[in-house]
KEVEXZA-47333 format. One record per residue (C-alpha): x, y, z. Coordinates in nm, 3 decimals. Example, Ala and Ser with C-alpha at 12.3 -4.5 7.8 and 13.67 -1.06 7.14 Angstrom:
1.230 -0.450 0.780 $
1.367 -0.106 0.714 $
***
This chain:
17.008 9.873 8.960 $
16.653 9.868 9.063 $
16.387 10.115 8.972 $
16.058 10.125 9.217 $
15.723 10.224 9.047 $
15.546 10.298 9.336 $
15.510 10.671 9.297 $
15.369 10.679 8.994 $
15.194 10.331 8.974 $
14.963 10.433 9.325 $
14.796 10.758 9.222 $
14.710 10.569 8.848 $
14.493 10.291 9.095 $
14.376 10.563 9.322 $
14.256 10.661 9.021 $
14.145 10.384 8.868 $
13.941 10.257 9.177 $
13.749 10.581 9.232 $
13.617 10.607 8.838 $
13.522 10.241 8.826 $
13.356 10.255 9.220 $
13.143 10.538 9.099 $
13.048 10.378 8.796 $
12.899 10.084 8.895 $
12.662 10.281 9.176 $
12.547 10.437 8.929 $
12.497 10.212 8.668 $
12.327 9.962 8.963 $
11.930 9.985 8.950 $
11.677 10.069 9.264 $
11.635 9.714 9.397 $
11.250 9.812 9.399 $
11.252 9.854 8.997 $
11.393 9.526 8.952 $
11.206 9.319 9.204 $
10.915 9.115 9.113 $
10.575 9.207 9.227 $
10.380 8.952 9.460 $
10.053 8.900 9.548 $
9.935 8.918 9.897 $
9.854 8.528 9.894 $
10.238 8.458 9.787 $
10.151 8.454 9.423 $
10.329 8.672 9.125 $
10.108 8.882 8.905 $
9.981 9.243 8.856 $
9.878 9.319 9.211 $
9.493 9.208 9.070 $
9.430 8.903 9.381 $
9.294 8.598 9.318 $
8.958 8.638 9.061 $
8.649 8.668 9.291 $
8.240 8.536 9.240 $
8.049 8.715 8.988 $
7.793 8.913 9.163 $
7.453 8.932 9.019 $
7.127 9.073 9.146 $
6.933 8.752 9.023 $
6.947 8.451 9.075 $
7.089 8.221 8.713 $
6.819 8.058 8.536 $
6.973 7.688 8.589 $
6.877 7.729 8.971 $
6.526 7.881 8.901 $
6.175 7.684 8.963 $
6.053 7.467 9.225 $
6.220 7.209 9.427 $
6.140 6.939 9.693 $
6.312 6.733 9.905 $
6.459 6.398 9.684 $
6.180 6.172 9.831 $
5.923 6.470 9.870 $
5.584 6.466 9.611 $
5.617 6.838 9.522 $
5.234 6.872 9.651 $
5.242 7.249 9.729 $
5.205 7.119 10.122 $
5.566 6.953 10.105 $
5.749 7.099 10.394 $
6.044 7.109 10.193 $
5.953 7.237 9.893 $
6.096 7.553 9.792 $
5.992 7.805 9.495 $
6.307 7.962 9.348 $
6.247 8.277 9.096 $
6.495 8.536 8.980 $
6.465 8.742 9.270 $
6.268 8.576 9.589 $
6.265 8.217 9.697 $
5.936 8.107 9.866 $
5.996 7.810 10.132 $
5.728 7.608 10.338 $
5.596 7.894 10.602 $
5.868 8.178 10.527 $
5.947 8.413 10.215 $
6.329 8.546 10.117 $
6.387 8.861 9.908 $
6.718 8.852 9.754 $
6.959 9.097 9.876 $
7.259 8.993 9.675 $
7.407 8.650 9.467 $
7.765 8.544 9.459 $
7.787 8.345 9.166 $
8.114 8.131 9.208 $
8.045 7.867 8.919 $
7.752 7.796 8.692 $
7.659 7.520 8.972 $
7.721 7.714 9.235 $
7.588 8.024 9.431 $
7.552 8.201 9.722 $
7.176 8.378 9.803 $
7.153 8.642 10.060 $
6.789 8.697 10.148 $
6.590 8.933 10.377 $
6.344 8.671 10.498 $
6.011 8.737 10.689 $
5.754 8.460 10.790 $
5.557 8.400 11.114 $
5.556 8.739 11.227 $
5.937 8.751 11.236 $
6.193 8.880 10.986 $
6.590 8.789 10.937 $
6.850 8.755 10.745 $
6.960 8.467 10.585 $
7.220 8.309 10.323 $
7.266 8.011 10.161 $
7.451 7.813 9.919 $
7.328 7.604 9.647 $
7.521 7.364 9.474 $
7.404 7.223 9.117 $
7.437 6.885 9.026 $
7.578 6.808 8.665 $
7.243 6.783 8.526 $
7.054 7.016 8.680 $
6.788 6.774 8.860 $
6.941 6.803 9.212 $
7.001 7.109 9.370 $
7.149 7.094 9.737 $
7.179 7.391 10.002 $
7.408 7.436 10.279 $
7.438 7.675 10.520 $
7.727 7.950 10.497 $
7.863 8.077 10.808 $
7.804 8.003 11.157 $
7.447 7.828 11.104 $
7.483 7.453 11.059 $
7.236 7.236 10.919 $
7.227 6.890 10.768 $
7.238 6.921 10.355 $
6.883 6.761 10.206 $
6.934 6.747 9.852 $
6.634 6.881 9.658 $
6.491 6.701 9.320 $
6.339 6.945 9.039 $
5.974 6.933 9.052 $
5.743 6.907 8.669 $
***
């Protein structure tokens, strides 16, 4: 003859199942303490971005002096010569205070100035890029305004 455990075998599961069910919900973490944080540009890190330019309130030395266009004779009547000090840049018929510097490398910067010359005033930015060795210095416009680049030699 046959004996059937049913009876007592199905409450034992019932059992069973419920303690181990509640277990593991509770032992399961918060899918937001486990999940890696990610930077806004798709990057992983501490939620600091991507490093920005240095901003200074002068302009670096290595940029600093005057400047003339590569085949100019830096006679102070060049049309393209350009005095650069730590915090105003004087061009051929106009005059820049700086306003602010983005310094994104040690060759390369951005100057906003508040410019004023023939009766007129504006604002103005530029970039300047370093060569290597320090001899050439070329600007280009940021934003909107397009120009052609003239690289500039360092004048004696």
């Amino acid at each position: 003859m046959k004996r059937i455990l049913f009876p007592a075998a199905l409450p034992l599961a019932v059992l069973l199942a419920a303690c181990s069910g509640g277990a593991d919900e509770a032992a399961a973490p918060d899918p937001a303490e486990t999940m890696m944080p990610v930077e806004p540009d798709g990057g992983i890190g501490d939620g600091a971005g991507p490093p920005g330019p240095v901003v200074a309130e002068t302009i670096p030395a290595a940029f600093r002096g005057v400047w003339d266009y590569v085949e100019g004779s830096c006679d102070p009547a060049s049309d393209m010569r350009v005095e650069i000090g730590p915090k105003t840049m004087q061009f051929y018929e106009s005059h820049g205070d700086v306003t602010g510097v983005e310094v994104g490398s040690p060759q390369d910067i951005v100057v906003s100035l508040a410019m004023e010359g023939e009766g007129e005033t504006w604002d103005m930015a530029r970039r300047f890029t370093l060569s290597d060795d320090g001899r050439t210095l070329t600007p280009a416009a940021v934003g909107e305004e397009q120009f052609e680049p003239m690289p500039l030699k360092k004048c004696e």
